[in-house]
N, C-alpha and C positions, 0 to 999 in steps of 0.2 A: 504494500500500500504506500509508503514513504517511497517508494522507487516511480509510481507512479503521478505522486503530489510532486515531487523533485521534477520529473518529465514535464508536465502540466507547469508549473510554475517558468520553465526553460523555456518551452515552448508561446509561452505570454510576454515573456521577455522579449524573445526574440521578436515578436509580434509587433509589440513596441517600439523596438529600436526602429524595425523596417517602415513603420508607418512617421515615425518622426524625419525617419532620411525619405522618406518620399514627399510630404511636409517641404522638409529643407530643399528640395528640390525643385518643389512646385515655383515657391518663394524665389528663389534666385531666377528660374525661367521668367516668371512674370511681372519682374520686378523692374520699375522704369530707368532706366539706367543715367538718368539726370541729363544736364544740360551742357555738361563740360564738354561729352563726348559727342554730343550733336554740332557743337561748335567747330570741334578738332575736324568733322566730315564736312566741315565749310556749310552746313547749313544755318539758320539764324532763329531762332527757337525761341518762343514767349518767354522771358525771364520768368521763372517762378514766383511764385506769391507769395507772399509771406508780412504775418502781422504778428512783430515781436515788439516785449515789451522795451523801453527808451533807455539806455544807459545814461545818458548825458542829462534829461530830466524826467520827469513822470511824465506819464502817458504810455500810448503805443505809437509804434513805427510800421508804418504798413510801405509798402513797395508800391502803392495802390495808387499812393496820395500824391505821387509823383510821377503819374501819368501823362504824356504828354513835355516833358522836361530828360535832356539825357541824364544820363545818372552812371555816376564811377560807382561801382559795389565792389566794398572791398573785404576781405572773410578775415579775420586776424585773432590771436590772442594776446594777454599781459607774458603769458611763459616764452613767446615767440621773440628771437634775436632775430630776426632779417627784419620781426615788424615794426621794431624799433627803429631801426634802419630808417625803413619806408615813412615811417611816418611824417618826417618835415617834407616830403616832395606832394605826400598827398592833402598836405594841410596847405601846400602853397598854390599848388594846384585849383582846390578849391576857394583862396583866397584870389586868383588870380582870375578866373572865369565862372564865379559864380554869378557877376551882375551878366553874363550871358545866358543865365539859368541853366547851369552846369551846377547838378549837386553830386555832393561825395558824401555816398553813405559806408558807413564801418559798421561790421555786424563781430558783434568779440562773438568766438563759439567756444564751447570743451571750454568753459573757464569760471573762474569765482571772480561774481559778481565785484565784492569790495577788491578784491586785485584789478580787476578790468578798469574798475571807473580811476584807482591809482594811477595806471601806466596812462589813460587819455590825459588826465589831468599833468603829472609829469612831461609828456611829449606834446602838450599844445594844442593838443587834436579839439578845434570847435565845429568841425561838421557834424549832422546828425549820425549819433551812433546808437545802436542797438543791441540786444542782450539774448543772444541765445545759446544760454549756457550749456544744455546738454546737446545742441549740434543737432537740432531737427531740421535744420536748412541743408544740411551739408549732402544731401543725399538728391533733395531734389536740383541740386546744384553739383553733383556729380564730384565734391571736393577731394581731395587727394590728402591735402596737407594744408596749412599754413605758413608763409600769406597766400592767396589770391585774390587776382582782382578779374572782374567782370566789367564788359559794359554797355547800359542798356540804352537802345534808340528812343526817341522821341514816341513811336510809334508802341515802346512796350518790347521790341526783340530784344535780343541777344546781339549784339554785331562784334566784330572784330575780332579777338580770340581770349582765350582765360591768358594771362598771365599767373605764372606760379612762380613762386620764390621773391624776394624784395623786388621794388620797381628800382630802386637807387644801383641796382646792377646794371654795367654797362650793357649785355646783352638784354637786357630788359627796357634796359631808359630810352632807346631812340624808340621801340616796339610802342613804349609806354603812351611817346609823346604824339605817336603817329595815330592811336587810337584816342587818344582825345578828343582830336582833332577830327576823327572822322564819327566822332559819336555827337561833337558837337555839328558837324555838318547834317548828321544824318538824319 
C-alpha cells in the first residue's frame, strides 16, 4: 500500500511540474515582446502607456498628458553610474528646447523611492520624473538595463532608436543629438 501512495504521490508530482513548464511556456510564446525590439526592426510602434506615480512632486505622470509634444523618455536609476553621467546632458537638453515643447521625462525603475528623489535632487534633474519602483514599464518597453532613453513623436510613436548605456558616451552623443533633433522635427 505505501508503494503505491509513494507511486501516486510521484506521479502528481510529476503532473505538476509538466503542467507549470507548459504554463511557463505558454507565457513566454504569448508574451509581447515590448517596444525596444520593434524599434531595432526599424518599425515605429505607439510608445506604451503608462500612468506612474510623480517623483519630483505628488500626483501622477501619465505619458498620456503629453500627447501631441515630442518627449525624451529616459528609464534610469539612483544605483546607476553611466546615469549619473547622463544626467547634466539631459537636464541641459531639456533646458535648452523645452520652450520648443520638447519635454524630458525620467522614469527611476528597480529602485527606492527616498534614494531616487536623493540622486535627482543631487544631479539637478528639474524635468518631470516618475517613480516606478518595481519596473512594471520595463517590459512593455522591452528594457534591457539601465540607462535608456526612448523617443517619442508628436504623433505618440516610437521614432529613432533606444539608446542604451549613458548619452555622455561619444558613440552615443552625436546618435543622441541627431534624435533630438529629429523627434523635434517629427
Amino acid at each position: 500500500m505505501a508503494g503505491r501512495l509513494k507511486l501516486a504521490a510521484q506521479v502528481l508530482a510529476l503532473a505538476l511540474v509538466t503542467g507549470l513548464f507548459a504554463l511557463l511556456v505558454w507565457k513566454v510564446a504569448t508574451q509581447d515582446e515590448g517596444a525596444a525590439p520593434k524599434l531595432s526592426r526599424g518599425e515605429t510602434p505607439p510608445a506604451p502607456a503608462f500612468r506612474l506615480d510623480r517623483l519630483d512632486r505628488p500626483g501622477k505622470l501619465s505619458l498620456a498628458a503629453y500627447r501631441g509634444r515630442p518627449v525624451i523618455l529616459n528609464f534610469w536609476a539612483s544605483w546607476c553610474i553611466p546615469c549619473k553621467e547622463e544626467a547634466p546632458l539631459l537636464e541641459s537638453v531639456w533646458k535648452r528646447y523645452r520652450n520648443r515643447g520638447l519635454v524630458v521625462i525620467g522614469v527611476d525603475i528597480n529602485d527606492v523611492r527616498g534614494e531616487a528623489r536623493r540622486f535627482a535632487r543631487e544631479n539637478g534633474m528639474s524635468y518631470p520624473l516618475a517613480y516606478d519602483g518595481p519596473g512594471a514599464t520595463t517590459t512593455d518597453y522591452g528594457l534591457t538595463g539601465v540607462p535608456e532613453t526612448f523617443f517619442v513623436a508628436r504623433s505618440g510613436r516610437l521614432v529613432c532608436e533606444r539608446l542604451q548605456a549613458g548619452l555622455h558616451l561619444d558613440a552615443n552623443r552625436d546618435r543622441f543629438d541627431e534624435c533630438v533633433q529629429e523627434v523635434l522635427g517629427a
